[in-house]
LOZA-468791 format. One record per residue (C-alpha): z, x, y. Coordinates in steps of 0.2 Angstrom, whole numbers, padded with zeros to 4 digits, always signed. Layout:
<pts>
ZXY/...
</pts>
This chain:
<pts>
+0000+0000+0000/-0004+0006+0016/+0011+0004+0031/+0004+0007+0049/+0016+0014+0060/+0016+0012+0080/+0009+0025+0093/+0010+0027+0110/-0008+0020+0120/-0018+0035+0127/-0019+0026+0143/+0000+0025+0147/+0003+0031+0162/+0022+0038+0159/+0024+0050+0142/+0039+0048+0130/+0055+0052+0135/+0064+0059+0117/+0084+0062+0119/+0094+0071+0109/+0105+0054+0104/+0090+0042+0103/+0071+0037+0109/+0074+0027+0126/+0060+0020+0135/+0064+0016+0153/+0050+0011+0162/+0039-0005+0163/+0020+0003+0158/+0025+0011+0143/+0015+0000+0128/+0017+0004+0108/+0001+0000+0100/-0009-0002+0084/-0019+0014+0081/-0027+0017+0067/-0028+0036+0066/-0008+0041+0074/+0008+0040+0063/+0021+0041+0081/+0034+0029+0078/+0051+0025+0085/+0065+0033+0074/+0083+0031+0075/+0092+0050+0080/+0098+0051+0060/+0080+0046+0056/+0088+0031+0045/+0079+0018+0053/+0059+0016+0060/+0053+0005+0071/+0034-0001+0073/+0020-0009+0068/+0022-0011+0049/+0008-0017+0042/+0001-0028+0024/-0016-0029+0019/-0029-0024+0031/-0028-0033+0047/-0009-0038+0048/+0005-0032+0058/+0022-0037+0062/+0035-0026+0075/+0048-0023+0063/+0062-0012+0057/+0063+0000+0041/+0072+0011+0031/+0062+0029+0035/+0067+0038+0017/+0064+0021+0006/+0051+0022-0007/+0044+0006-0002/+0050+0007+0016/+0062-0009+0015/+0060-0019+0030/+0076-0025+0037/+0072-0033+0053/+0056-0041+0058/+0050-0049+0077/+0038-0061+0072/+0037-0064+0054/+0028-0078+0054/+0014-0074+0068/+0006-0056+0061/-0002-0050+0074/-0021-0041+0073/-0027-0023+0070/-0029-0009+0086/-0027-0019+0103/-0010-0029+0099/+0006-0019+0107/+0022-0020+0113/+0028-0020+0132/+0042-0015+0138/+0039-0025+0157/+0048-0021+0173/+0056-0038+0172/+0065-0032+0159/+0057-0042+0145/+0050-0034+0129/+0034-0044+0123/+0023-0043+0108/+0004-0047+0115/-0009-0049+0101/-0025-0042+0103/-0032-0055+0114/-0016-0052+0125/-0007-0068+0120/+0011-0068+0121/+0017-0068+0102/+0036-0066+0104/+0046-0060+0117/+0065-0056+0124/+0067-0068+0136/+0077-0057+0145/+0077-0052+0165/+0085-0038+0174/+0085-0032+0193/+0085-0014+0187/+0071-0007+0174/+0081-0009+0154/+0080+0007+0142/+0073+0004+0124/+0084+0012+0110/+0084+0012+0091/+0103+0017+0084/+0108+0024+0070/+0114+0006+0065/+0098-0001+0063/+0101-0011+0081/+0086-0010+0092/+0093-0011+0109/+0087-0016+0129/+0102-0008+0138/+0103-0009+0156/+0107+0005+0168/+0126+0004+0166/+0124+0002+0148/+0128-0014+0143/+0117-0022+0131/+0103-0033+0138/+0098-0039+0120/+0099-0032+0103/+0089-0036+0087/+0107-0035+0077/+0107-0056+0086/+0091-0062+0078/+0091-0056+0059/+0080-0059+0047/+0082-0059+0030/+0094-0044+0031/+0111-0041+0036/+0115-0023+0038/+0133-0014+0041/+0143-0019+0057/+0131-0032+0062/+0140-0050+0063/+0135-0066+0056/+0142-0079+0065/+0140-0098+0066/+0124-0096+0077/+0115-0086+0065/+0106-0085+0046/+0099-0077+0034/+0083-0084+0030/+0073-0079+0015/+0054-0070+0015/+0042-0084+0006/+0039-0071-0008/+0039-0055-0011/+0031-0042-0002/+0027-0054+0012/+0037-0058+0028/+0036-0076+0031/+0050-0088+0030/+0055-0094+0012/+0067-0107+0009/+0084-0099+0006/+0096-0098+0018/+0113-0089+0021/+0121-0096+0033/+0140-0106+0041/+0138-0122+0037/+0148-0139+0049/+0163-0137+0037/+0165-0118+0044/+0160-0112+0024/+0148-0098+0022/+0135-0106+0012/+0117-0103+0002/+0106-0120+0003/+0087-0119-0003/+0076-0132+0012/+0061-0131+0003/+0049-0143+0007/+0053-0160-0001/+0074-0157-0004/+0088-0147+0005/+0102-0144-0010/+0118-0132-0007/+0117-0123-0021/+0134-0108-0019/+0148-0108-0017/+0151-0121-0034/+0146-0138-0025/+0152-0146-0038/+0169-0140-0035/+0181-0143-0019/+0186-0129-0003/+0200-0121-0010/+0192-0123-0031/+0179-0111-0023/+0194-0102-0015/+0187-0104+0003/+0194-0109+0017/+0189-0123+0030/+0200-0121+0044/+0197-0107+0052/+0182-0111+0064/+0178-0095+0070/+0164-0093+0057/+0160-0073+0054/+0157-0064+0044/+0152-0043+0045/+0148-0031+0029/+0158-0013+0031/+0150+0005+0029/+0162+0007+0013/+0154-0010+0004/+0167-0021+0008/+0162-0039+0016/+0173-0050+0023/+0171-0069+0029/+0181-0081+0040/+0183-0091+0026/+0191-0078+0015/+0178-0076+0005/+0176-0057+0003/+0167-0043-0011/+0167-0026-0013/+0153-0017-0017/+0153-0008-0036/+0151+0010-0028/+0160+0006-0013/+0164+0021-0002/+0157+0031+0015/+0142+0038+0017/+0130+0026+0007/+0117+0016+0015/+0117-0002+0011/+0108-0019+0014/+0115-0035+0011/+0097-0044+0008/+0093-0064+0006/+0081-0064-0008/+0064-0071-0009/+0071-0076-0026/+0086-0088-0019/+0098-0074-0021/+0110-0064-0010/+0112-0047-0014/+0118-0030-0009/+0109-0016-0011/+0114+0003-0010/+0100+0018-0009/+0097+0031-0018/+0095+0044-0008/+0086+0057-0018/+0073+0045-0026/+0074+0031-0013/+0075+0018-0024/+0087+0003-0021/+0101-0004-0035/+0110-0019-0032/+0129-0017-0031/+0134-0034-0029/+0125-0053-0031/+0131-0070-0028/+0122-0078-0043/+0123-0069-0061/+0109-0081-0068/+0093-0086-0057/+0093-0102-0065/+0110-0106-0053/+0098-0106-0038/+0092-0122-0035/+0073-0125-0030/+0066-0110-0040/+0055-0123-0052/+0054-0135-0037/+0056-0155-0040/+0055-0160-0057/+0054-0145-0065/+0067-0135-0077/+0072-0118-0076/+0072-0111-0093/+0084-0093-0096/+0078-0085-0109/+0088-0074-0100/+0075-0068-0087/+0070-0087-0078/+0054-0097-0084/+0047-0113-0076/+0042-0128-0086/+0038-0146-0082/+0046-0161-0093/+0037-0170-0107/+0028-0184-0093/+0026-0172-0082/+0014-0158-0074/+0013-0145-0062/+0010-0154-0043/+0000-0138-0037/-0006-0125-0053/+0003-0106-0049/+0015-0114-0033/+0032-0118-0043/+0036-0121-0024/+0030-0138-0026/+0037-0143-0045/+0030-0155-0056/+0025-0175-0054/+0026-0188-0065/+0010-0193-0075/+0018-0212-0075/+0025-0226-0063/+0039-0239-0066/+0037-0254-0057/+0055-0264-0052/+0050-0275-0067/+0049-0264-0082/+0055-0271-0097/+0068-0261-0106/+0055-0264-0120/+0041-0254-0111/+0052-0239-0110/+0059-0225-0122/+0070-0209-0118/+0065-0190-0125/+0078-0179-0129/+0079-0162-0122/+0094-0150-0128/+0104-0140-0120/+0096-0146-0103/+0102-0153-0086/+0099-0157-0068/+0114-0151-0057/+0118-0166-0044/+0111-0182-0038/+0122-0193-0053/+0120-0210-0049/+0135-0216-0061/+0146-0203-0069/+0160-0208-0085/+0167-0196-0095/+0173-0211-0110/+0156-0219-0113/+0148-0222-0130/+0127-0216-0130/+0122-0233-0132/+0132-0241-0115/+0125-0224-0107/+0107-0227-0111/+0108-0244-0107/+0116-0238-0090/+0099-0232-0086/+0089-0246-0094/+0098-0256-0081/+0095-0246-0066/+0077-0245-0060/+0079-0228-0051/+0086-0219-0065/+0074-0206-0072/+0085-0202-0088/+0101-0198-0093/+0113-0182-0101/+0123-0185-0113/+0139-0174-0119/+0143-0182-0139/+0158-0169-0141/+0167-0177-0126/+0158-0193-0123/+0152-0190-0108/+0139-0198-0097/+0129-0196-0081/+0114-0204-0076/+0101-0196-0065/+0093-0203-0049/+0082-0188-0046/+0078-0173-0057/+0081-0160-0046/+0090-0141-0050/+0084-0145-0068/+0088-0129-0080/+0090-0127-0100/+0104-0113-0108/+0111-0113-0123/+0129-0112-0118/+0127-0131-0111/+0130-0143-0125/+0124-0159-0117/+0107-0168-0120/+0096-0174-0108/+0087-0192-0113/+0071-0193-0101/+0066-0210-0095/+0045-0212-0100/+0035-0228-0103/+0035-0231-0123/+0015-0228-0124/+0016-0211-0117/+0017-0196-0130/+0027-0183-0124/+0030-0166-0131/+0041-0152-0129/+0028-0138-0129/+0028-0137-0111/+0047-0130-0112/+0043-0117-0125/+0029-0112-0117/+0036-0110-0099/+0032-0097-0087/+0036-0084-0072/+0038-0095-0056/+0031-0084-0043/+0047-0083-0033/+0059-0078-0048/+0057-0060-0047/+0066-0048-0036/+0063-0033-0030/+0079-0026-0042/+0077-0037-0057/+0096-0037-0067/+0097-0037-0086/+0112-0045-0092/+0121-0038-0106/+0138-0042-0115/+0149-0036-0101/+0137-0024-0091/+0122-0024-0078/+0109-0011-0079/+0097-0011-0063/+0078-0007-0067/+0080+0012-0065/+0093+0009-0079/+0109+0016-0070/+0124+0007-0074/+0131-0004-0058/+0149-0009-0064/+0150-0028-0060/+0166-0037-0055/+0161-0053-0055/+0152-0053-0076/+0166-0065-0082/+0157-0082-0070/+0142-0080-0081/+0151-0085-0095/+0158-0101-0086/+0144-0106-0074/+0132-0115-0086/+0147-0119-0098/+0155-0128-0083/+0146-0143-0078/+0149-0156-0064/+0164-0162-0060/+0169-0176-0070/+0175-0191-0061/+0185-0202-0072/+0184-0220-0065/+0198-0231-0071/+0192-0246-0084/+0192-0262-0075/+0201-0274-0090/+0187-0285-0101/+0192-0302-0099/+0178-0307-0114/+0175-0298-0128/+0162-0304-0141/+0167-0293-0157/+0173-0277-0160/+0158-0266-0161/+0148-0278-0145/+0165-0277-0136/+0168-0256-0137/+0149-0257-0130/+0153-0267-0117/+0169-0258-0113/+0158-0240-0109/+0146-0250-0102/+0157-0259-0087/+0165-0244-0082/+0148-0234-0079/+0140-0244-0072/+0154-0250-0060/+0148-0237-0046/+0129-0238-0044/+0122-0252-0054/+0108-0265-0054/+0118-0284-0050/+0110-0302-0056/+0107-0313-0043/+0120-0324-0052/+0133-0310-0049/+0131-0309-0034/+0129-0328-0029/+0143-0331-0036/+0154-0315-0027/+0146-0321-0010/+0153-0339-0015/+0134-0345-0014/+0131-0332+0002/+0144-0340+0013/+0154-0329+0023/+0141-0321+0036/+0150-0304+0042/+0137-0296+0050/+0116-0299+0053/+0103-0285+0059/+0083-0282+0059/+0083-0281+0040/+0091-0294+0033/+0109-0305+0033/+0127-0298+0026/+0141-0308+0018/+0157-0301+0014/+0160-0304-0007/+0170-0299-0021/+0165-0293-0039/+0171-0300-0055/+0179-0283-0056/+0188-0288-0038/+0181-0275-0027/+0177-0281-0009/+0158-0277-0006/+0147-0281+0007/+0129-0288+0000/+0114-0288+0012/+0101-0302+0009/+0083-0293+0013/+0074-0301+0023/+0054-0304+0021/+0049-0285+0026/+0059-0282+0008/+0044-0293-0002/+0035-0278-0006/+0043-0266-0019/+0037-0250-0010/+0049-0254+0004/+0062-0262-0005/+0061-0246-0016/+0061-0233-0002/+0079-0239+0004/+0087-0241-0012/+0081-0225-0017/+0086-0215+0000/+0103-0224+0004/+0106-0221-0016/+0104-0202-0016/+0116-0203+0000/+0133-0197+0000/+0143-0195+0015/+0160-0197+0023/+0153-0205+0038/+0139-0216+0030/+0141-0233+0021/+0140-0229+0002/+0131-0242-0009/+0137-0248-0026/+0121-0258-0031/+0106-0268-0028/+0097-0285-0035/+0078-0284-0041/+0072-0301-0045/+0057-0306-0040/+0058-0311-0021/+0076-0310-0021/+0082-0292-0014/+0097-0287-0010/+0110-0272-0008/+0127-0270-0013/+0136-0258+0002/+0159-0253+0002/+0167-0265+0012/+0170-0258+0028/+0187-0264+0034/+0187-0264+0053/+0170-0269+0054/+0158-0264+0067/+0158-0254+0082/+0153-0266+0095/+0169-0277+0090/+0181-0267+0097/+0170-0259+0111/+0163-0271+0121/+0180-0284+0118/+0195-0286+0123/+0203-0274+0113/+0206-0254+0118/+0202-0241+0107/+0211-0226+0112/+0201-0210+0116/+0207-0199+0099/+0198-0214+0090/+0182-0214+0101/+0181-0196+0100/+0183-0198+0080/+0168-0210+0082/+0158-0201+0093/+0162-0184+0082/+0158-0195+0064/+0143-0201+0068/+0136-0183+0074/+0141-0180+0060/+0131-0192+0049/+0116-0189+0057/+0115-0172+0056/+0118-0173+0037/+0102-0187+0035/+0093-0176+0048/+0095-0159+0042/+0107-0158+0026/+0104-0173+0014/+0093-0175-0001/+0077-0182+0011/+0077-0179+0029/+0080-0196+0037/+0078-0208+0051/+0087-0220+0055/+0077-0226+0067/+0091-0240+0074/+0106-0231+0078/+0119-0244+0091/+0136-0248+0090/+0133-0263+0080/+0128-0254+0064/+0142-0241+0063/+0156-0249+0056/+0172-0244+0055/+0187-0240+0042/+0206-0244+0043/+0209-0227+0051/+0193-0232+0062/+0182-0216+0054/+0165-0222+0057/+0152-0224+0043/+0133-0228+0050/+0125-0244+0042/+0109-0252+0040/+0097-0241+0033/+0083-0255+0033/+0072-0246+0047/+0075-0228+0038/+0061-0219+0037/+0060-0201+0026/+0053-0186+0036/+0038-0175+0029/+0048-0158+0025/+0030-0153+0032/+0033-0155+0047/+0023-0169+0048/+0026-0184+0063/+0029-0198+0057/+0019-0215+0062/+0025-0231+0062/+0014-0248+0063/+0027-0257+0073/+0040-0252+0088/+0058-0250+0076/+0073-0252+0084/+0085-0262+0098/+0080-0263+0115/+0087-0253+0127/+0093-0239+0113/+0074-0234+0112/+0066-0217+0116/+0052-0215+0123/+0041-0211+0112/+0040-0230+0105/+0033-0236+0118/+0021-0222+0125/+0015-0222+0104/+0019-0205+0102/+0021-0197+0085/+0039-0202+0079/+0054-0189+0074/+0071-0186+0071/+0075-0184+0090/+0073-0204+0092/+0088-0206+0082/+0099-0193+0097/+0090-0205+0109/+0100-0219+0101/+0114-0209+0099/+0118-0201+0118/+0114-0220+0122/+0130-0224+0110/+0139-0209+0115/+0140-0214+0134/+0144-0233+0130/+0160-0226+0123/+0165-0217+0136/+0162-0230+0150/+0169-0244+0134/+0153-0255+0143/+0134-0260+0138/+0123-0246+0147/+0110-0252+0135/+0107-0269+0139/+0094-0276+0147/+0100-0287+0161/+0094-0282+0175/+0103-0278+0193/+0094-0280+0209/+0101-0274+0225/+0094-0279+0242/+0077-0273+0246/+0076-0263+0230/+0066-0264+0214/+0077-0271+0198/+0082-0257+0188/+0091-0256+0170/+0110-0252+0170/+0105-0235+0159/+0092-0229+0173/+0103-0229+0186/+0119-0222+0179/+0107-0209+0172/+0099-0206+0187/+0114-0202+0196/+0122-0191+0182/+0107-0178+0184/+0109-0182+0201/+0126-0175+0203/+0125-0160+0190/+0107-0154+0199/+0118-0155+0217/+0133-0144+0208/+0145-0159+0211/+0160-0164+0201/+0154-0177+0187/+0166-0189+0192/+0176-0191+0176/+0189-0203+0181/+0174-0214+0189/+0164-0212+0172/+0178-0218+0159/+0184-0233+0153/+0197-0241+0164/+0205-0247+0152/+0211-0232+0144/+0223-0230+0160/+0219-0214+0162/+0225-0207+0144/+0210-0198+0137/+0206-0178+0138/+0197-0174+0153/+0187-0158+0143/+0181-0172+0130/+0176-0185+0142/+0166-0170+0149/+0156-0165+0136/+0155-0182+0129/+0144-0187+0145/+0137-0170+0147/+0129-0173+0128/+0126-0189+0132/+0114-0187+0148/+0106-0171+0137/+0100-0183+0124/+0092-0194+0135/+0080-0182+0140/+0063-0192+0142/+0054-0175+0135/+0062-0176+0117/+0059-0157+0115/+0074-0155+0127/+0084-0165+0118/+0100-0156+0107/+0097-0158+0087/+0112-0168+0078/+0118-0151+0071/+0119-0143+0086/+0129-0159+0093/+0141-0157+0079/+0143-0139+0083/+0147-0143+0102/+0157-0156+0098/+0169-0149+0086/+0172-0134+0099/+0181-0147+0110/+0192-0155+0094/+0207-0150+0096/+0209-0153+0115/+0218-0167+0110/+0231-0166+0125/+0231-0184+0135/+0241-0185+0151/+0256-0195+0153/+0254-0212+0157/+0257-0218+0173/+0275-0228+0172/+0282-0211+0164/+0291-0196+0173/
</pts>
């Protein structure tokens, strides 16, 4: 492979300045350029590290970082991976502004600093790896060690603001789909977006915080790697590297493969071995087969499809496998038979779980649920979990459990595929591990001592964590063996399951007791033969088709959320639709708000905190990215401790993990919580939804409607909409530097008890998210971040009739 390195242009008008502690460049004309016949570079004083134009394949070049003495010259650190730039002509300026740009050959602006400064900034490359713009009075204008890549090397922090994202393959530098980064709950986590699913994949997620031995109280979220090995994380989490000491250089990499690991060089061969790895098996990592398909260990990982099922793009395990059938809502449990797979299982996405259930009231579990896609079974301990999505899938010997695969009863499905599975493209790492009894040996065949061996002999052995759901007493039995059926089977299915319309006739009292009614149907409050309290949604007639009725069941079903309404069930027959959501015991939002009763500021704040939170789960963290689409007081509903939990997924629509926009035939929604782009057509996308949501945010402040449409006309002046005008005169006040105003802003009623600093950001978020241009509006996660800096200012001042 041939690696260009950068050169100085023969038509600079001010020559290199070389210093004895680094290179510097200082002044504004100085350009690094593509050459083809010059090997100048800019090298760190210990010659560790290089900096230039590395380049891949003929006429591609990124601005990037390297190891100098690595065989392969490991890139650590890389300007625009994902916008090569061309051959002779492209070049890096370091501008008297005091911005460093990347210009391509036809001198467009391909990445930049951003940065200004009245004095002209020196260039430097330290021994760290850290390219850095200094000013004259040395502080640090802008260092690489801010934006990594893939790489995290020694003494460079990873805090909440930054990750680790993973190259697309090997040997290439565009973004993959593995990341390492803090996730909301302060946990350093490793999560595979790819582009149909997000899944967290480490620590465990199967297991709780403090099982993983993490923390999630401290909120300072860093983490840094030591020059001895040692790496050490807000969360407690911590390792050591197996040939920790001084004097080593090391690389703690995100693989293209969905594995972290730390590297240590050779120094005499310039070969890398890995010293420490998160995973001990690839078939951990979620999304190396892609949807559908099954990571095989035979140990190294093979990809296969299912018996039903083929690859969705031949040599792209990326994309995983699709199904060479369809069930309609209707199917028969006549026109379906299950395949079994040994020793095979798909982590996550259980729509019921039992750990007392007999195989047959297992298998009919998924006979009687329309979106089940099959089923594993455990005979040694009775144990039962049905499967909503095949997702994570993988096949060892150490798991004992069987998976029965849901396929219309004409198809004839064999297991050859699984036998004959192959290399996914991603699975291979640059340092492939061979697992032995108790030892690793790297592919130069030095031993690498392993601390960690002993979780490979638990981590396919240990499977999700059973959920034991108390039995609800049989009232009827029909004979021993139909009753011990029946028994299994009502205590599976009492999570997610499919309801008659009897059933739920009959709970609803014949559909009396109306509790709530919105854009997709009515709700009555009822209660289960088992006694649960449910609430059960009557569809209206946007639900007659089955591919809409099926999109909701299928996205609100994969949902699970603390701050989003759970649903136990749903009704298929015929015309009659319906859903079967928790009861939510303070019911909804706009209850409290806009009546007589005061809800006191920590419980707005909860509110407004939970529902960021929701969204920024369904729009960056869930199983589908989600819209809601009609996000208002009236559909978040509260619990008895007044935690919200956001309702009414009727308008939901999943977004392309393409990046596609969405369209829509019809404007979706309530008036006067609409963005903008509804009614100026524009493509539709996840920023509708923090439209809806500053709209909510700042109703809870003032505790009145900003979003309704009665208009207010004042003499000689145009009629304007409550919103527009309180908007207009926030943006009004903060472009004139005045104070906001607080105590003009929130609701009276409090009495003045509510924390200045949260009312403060609360309209300052607010105003931000109802930026007609949605490109300037915040993202949910970014809202959830801001908000939860501002938690614990909890401190309200004394009421008024106190001393």
């Amino acid at each position: 492979m041939k690696h260009e390195a950068i050169t100085f242009s023969r038509f600079s008008l001010f020559p290199l300045i070389i210093f004895s502690i680094c290179f510097s460049f200082a002044s504004s004309n100085i350009l690094l350029s593509v050459e083809e016949h010059d090997s100048h570079s800019l090298t760190s004083p210990d010659k560790t590290f290089t900096c230039g134009f590395y380049g891949l394949g003929s006429n591609a070049y990124w601005f990037s970082i390297w190891f100098t003495y690595s065989s392969d010259r490991t890139v650590v650190w890389t300007a625009n991976r994902d916008k090569p730039v061309n051959g002779q002509g492209s070049k890096v300026t370091l501008r008297g502004t005091g911005s460093l740009v990347l210009t391509d050959v036809d001198g467009s602006v391909v990445w930049e600093t951003h940065t200004t400064s009245p004095d002209a900034p020196s260039l430097e490359l330290w021994n760290t790896g850290n390219l850095v713009l200094l000013r004259p009075d040395g502080r640090i204008l802008w260092q690489s060690f801010d934006y990594p890549t893939d790489t995290l090397l020694p003494k460079q922090l990873l805090t909440k603001s930054k990750k680790l994202v993973s190259s697309l393959k090997g040997g290439a530098f565009y973004s993959g789909y593995f990341n390492l980064y803090f996730d909301n709950d302060n946990v350093l986590r490793l999560m595979y977006d790819g582009p149909d699913i997000s899944s967290l994949y480490w620590p465990d997620p199967r297991c709780s915080v403090s099982t993983n031995e993490r923390t999630n109280d401290n909120s300072s979220r860093v983490a840094v790697l030591d020059e001895t090995g040692h790496f050490q994380s807000s969360d407690w989490f911590q390792f050591n590297a197996s040939d920790r000491g001084l004097g080593i250089k090391r690389r703690l990499t995100m693989g293209h493969d969905g594995n972290l690991r730390l590297y240590s060089l050779d120094d005499q061969s310039g070969s890398w071995a890995v010293t420490w790895q998160a995973l001990p098996s690839q078939c951990l990592v979620h999304g190396i087969c892609g949807r559908n398909g099954i990571c095989v260990h035979t140990p190294e990982p093979k990809c296969a499809c299912p018996p039903g099922y083929e690859m969705k793009e031949p040599s792209n395990w990326n994309k995983g496998c699709k199904p060479k059938f369809n069930f309609t809502c209707c199917s028969k449990s006549r026109d379906v038979k299950f395949v079994a797979l040994p020793n095979t299982d798909y982590s996550g996405f259980n729509a019921v779980e039992n750990n007392n259930a007999s195989f047959n009231s297992c298998r009919q579990a998924c006979l009687d649920d329309y979106s089940c896609l099959g089923f594993i079974y455990w005979e040694s301990k009775r144990w039962c979990s049905t499967k909503s999505s095949l997702f994570n899938g993988y096949q060892v010997p150490s798991f004992n459990g069987t998976l029965h695969l849901k396929l219309p009863v004409s198809m004839v499905a064999s297991l050859e595929p699984i036998r004959n599975s192959s290399d996914p493209e991603c699975s291979r790492a640059r340092d492939q591990l061979f697992v032995g009894s108790s030892k690793l040996y790297d592919t130069t065949g030095k031993r690498v001592k392993w601390a960690y061996l002993y979780g490979f002999a638990s981590a396919f052995g240990v499977v999700e964590i059973l959920v034991f759901f108390s039995g609800w007493w049989i009232l009827f039995r029909k004979g021993n063996v139909q009753s011990i059926v029946e028994d299994g089977y009502h205590a599976i299915t009492s999570q997610f399951r499919r309801f008659s319309y009897e059933e739920l006739k009959s709970a609803t009292r014949n559909f009396k007791g109306e509790i709530g009614r919105g854009a997709s149907g009515l709700v009555y409050r009822g209660i289960l033969a088992d006694e649960r309290v449910v609430a059960v949604k009557r569809l209206g007639d946007v639900y007659h088709e089955e591919e809409v009725f099926w999109a909701e069941v299928r996205t609100i079903g994969k949902i699970n959320h603390m701050n989003l309404v759970r649903m136990w069930g749903f009704c298929c027959e015929g015309k009659r639709k319906l859903l079967v959501y928790e009861y939510v015991e303070n019911q909804s939002l706009d209850k409290h708000l806009f009546s007589g009763d005061v809800i006191e500021w920590r419980d707005r704040f909860r509110i407004v905190l939970g529902t960021a939170k929701g969204l920024a789960y369904l729009h960056h963290e869930c199983l589908e990215w989600v819209i809601h689409c009609d996000v208002k007081p009236e559909n978040i509903l509260l619990d008895k401790t007044f935690e919200p939990k956001i309702a009414d997924f009727g308008l939901a629509k999943l977004l392309q993990r393409d990046g596609a926009n969405l369209q829509f035939s019809r404007i979706r929604g309530t008036k006067g919580y609409l963005a903008p782009e509804w009614t100026l057509n524009l493509p539709i996308t996840a920023k509708v939804d923090v439209y809806s949501y500053g709209v909510m945010v700042l109703e809870i402040v003032r505790g009145i409607r900003l979003s309704n449409w009665v208009m207010k006309k004042a003499e000689n002046e145009e009629q304007e909409a409550e919103l527009t005008v309180f908007i207009r005169e926030m943006k009004r006040r903060y472009q004139c530097g005045e104070e906001l105003g607080i105590e003009d802003l929130v609701d009276k009623r409090l009495k003045g008890q509510y924390s200045r600093k949260q009312a403060g950001v609360l309209v300052e978020i607010g105003v931000t998210c109802l930026e007609e241009d949605r490109n300037k509006r915040p993202t949910m996660d970014s809202i959830v971040n801001q908000l939860l800096e501002f938690v614990d200012e909890t401190k309200l001042p004394k009421p008024d009739n106190e001393d």
